[in-house]
C-alpha positions in Angstrom: 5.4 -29.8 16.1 6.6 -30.2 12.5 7.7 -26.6 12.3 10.1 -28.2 15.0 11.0 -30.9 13.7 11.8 -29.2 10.3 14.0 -26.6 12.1 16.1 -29.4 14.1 16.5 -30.9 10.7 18.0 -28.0 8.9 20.5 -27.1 12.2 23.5 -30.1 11.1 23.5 -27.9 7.5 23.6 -24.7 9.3 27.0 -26.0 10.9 28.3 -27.2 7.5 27.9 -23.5 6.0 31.4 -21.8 5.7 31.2 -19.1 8.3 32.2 -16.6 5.8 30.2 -16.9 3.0 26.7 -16.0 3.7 24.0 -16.5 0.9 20.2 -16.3 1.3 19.7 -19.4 -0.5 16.4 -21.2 -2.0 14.0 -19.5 0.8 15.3 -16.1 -0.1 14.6 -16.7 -3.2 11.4 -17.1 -2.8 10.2 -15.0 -0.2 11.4 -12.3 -3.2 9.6 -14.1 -5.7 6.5 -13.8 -3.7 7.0 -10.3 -2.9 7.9 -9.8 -6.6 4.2 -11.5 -7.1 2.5 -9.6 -4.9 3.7 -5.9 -6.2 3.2 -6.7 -9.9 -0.4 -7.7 -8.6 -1.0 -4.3 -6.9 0.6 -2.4 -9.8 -1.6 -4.7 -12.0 -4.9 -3.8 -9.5 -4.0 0.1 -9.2 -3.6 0.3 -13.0 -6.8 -1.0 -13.6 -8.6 1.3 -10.9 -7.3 4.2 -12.2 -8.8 3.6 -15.7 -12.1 3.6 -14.1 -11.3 7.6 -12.8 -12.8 10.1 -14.9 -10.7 13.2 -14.7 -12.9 15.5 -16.6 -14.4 18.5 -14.2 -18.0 18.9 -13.9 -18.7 22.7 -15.2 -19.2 24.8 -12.2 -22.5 25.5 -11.5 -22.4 29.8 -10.1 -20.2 31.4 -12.6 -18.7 30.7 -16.0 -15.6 33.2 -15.6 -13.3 29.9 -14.4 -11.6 32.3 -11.8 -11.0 31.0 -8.5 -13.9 32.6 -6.2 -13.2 34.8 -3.7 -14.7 33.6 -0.6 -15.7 35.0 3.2 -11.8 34.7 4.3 -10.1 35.9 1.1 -8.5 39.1 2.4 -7.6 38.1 5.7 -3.8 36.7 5.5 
């Protein structure tokens, strides 16, 4: 009901906006600020998730030549 009653409020200052300048105003603003918020958080998250990854290679355990093996379907094409 409020949700309502706060849209039939803001309908007079809809009427009073010149037609040809359209601005997004104070709620634009802040639905961007709040995005804004949210991706610096993520960036924030990710960057501290990927310090955890170790990128070091374990050594392989059948060979120590380093060359890719050759396996059952290597010459087929």
């Amino acid at each position: 009901m409020s949700l309502s009653l706060a849209l039939t409020q803001f309908v007079p200052l809809a009427k009073e906006v010149d037609e040809n300048k359209v601005t997004p105003g104070v709620l634009g603003f802040i639905v961007f600020a709040v995005m804004a918020l949210a991706v610096w958080g993520l960036m924030k998250s990710m960057n501290k998730h990927m310090q955890k990854v170790d990128f070091k290679e374990a050594p392989d355990a059948k060979g120590g030549s380093g060359a890719p093996s050759a396996g059952p379907n290597a010459g087929r094409g």
